[in-house]
C-alpha positions as CSV (number, residue, x, y, z in Angstrom):
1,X,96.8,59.5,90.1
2,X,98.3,63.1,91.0
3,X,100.2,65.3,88.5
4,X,103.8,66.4,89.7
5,X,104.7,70.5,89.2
6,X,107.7,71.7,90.2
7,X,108.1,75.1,91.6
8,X,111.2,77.3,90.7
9,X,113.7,78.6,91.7
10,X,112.7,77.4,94.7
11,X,113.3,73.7,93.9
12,X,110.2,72.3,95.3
13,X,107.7,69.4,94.0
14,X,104.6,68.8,94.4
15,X,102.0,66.4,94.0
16,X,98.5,67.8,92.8
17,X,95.4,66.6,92.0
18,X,93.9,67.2,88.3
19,X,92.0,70.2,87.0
20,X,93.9,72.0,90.5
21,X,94.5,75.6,90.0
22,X,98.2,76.6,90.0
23,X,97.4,79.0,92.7
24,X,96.2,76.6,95.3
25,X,99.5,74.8,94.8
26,X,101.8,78.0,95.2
27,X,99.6,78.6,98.4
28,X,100.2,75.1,99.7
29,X,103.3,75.5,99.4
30,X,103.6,78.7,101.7
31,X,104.4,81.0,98.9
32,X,102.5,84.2,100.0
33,X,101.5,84.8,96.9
34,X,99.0,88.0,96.8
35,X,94.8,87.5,95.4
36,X,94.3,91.0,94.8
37,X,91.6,90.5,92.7
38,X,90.0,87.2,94.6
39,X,91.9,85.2,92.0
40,X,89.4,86.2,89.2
41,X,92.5,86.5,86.7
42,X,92.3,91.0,87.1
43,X,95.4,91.4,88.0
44,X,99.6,90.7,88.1
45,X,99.9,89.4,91.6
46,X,99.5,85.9,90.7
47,X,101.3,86.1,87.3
48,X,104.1,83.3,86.5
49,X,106.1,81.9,83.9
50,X,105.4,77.9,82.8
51,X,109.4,77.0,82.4
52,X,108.1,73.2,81.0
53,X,104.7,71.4,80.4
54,X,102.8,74.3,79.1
55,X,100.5,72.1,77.1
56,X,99.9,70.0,80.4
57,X,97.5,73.5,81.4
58,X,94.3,74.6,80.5
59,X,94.3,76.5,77.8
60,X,93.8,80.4,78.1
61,X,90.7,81.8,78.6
62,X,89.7,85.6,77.5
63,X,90.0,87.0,80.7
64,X,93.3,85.8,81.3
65,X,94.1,87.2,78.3
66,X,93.1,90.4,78.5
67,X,94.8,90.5,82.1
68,X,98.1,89.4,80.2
69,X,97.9,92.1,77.7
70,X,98.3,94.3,81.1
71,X,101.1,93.1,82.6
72,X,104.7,94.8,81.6
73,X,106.6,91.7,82.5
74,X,104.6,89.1,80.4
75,X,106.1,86.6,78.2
76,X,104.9,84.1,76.0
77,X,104.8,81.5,78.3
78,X,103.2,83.6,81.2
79,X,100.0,82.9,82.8
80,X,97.8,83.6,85.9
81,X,98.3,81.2,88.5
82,X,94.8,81.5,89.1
83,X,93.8,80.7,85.9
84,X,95.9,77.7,85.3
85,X,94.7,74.3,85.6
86,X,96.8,71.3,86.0
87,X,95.9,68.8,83.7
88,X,99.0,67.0,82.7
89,X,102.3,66.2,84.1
90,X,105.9,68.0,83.8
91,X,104.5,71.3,84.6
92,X,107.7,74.1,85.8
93,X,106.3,77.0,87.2
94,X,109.0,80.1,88.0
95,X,107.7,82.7,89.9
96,X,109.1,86.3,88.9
97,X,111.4,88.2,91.6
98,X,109.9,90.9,92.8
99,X,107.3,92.3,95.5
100,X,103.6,93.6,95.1
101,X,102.8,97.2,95.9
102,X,99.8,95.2,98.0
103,X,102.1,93.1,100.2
104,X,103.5,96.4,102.1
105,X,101.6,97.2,104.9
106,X,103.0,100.1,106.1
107,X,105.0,102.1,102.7
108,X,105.1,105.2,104.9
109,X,107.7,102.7,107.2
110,X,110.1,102.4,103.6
111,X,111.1,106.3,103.4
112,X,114.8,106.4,104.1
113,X,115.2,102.5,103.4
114,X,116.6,100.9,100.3
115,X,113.9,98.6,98.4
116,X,115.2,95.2,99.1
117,X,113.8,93.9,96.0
118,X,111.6,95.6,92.9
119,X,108.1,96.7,94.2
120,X,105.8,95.7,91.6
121,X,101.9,97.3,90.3
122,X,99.6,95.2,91.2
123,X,97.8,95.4,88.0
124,X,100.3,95.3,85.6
125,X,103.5,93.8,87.3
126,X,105.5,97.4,86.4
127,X,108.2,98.1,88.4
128,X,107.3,101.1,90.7
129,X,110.4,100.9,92.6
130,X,113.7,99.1,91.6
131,X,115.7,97.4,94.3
132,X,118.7,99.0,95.8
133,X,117.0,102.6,95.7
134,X,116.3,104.7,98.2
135,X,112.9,105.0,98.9
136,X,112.1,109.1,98.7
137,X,108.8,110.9,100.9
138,X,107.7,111.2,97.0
139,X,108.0,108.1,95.9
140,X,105.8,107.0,98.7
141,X,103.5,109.8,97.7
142,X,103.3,108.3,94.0
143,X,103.3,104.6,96.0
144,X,100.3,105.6,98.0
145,X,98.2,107.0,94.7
146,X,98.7,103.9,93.2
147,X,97.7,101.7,95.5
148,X,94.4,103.6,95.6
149,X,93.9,103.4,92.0
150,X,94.0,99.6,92.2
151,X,91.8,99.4,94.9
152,X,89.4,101.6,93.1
153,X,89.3,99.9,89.7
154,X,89.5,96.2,91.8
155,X,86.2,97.3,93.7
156,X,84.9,98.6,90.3
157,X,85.3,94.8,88.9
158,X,83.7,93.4,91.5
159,X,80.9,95.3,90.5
160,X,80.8,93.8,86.7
């Protein structure tokens, strides 16, 4: 029999089958959410809050932990979506506001704009840019280094 998780704020259930990653069910569901790191539980892009049915997950392994220590925006009930398996019912997931450094493809095409939402660090979910600014030439300079230093410690995980 399938477990039912609801998605907020979007307002969307769905039925999954047990021992499913939380991931796969946000991706099902057309929510582009980034896999920076592969979904090895390395990074923020994935991260979401259980709202209800937190026991209904696996529990938390050391990885994930360590990748939660990381992340600015982490709460006590926040885990990787990549991480989480479903094993019960009632499960809420909320997925935090906010956009991924990685999901830009072009930042040199924000100078001049205002961010239309918070662009987040990859890594640790920080805000780099807070919506309603203008996005500066320097800013996209800082933008730019950043996304290099993620790409350079990812590809030095994948190593490990």
């Amino acid at each position: 029999m399938g477990k039912i998780v609801k998605i907020e704020p979007l307002h969307q259930e769905t039925v999954v089958n047990t021992n499913e990653d939380l991931l796969s069910i946000l991706l099902k569901n057309d929510l582009k959410v980034l896999q920076e790191c592969g979904a090895r539980g390395m990074c923020s892009t994935c991260h979401v809050y259980i709202k209800e049915g937190e026991e209904s997950l696996s529990p938390l392994n050391r990885r994930e932990k360590r990748s939660l220590e990381v992340i600015t925006t982490c709460r006590t009930n926040s885990r990787l979506a990549c991480q989480a398996r479903v094993l019960g019912d009632g499960v809420v997931v909320e997925i935090p506001a906010g956009m991924y450094l990685s999901a830009i493809d072009n930042v040199e095409d924000l100078i001049g704009r205002r961010a239309q939402e918070d662009i987040l660090h990859p890594i640790s979910g920080s805000v780099l840019v807070e919506a309603g600014k203008l996005i500066t030439r320097s800013m996209i300079t800082q933008l730019k280094e950043t996304q290099g230093k993620v790409e350079e410690y990812l590809a030095k995980s994948q190593e490990v």
